[in-house]
N, C-alpha and C positions, 0 to 999 in steps of 0.2 A: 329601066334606067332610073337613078336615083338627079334628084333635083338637088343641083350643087350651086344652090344659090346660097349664099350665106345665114344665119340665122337673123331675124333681122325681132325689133322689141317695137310692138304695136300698144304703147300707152296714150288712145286716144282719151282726151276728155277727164283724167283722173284726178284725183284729187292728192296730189302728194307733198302739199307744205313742209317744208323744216326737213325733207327727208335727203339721205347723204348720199349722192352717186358722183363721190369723189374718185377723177382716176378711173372710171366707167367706161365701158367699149360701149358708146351709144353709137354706131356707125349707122346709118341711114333709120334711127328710129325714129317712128311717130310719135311723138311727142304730142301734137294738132289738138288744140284748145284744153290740156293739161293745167294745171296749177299747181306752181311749181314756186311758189312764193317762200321766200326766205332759203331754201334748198341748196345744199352745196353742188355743184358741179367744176369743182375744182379740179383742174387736171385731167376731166374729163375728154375724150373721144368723140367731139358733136359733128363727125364728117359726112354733110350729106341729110343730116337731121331733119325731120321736117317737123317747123317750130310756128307752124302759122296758129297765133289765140293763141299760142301759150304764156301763160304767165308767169314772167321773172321778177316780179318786184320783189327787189332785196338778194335777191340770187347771188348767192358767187359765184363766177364763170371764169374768177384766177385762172391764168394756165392754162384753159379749157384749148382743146387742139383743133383744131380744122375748121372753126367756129369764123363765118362770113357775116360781114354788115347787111348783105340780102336777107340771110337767114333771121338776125333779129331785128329786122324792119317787119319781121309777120310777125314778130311777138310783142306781150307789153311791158314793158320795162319803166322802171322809175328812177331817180337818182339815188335810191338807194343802191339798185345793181352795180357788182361788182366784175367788171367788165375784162378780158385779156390787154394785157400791154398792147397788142398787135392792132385792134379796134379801135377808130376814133370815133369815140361817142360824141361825136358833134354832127357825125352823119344821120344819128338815130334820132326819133321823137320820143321823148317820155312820156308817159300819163302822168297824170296831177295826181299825188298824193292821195290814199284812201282816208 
C-alpha cells in the first residue's frame, strides 16, 4: 500500500535569510527554529505550518494564506515584519530590535 499522506517540507533549524517563497505551498511544513529573517512569504500557503523559533524579523507574510496568530506567537517577529491584513499584530509580542 502506498502512503497517501501528502508530501510535507521538513526545514528544521535552516538558515534561509532574504530567500523568496513567495506564493509557496508551505502546508503543514516545519519550519521549527528556521531563520527566515528578511524572506518573502508573500502569498504564500502557511496552513497548518509549524513555526515555533522561527525567525521572521523583517519577513513579508503580505497575503500569506492560512496563516493563525497561534502560529506566530511561537515565532519571533519584530516591527519590521510584514504581517497579512487578516492578523492583528497587537495580539503578537515583538522582540527588540537586533
Amino acid at each position: 500500500m502506498f502512503d497517501r499522506d501528502p508530501f510535507r517540507i521538513r526545514l528544521r533549524d535552516v538558515f534561509m535569510r532574504r530567500t523568496d517563497w513567495s506564493g509557496a505551498d508551505l502546508i503543514e511544513a516545519d519550519l521549527s527554529g528556521s531563520d527566515l529573517s528578511h524572506a518573502s512569504l508573500a502569498g504564500a500557503n502557511l496552513e497548518s505550518a509549524k513555526l515555533d523559533g522561527t525567525i521572521l524579523r523583517g519577513a513579508d507574510l503580505t497575503d500569506a494564506q492560512n496563516l493563525t496568530v497561534e502560529q506566530l506567537r511561537g515565532a519571533i517577529l519584530d516591527a519590521e515584519t510584514k504581517l497579512p491584513a487578516y492578523i492583528d499584530g497587537s495580539l503578537l509580542s515583538l522582540a527588540a530590535a537586533e
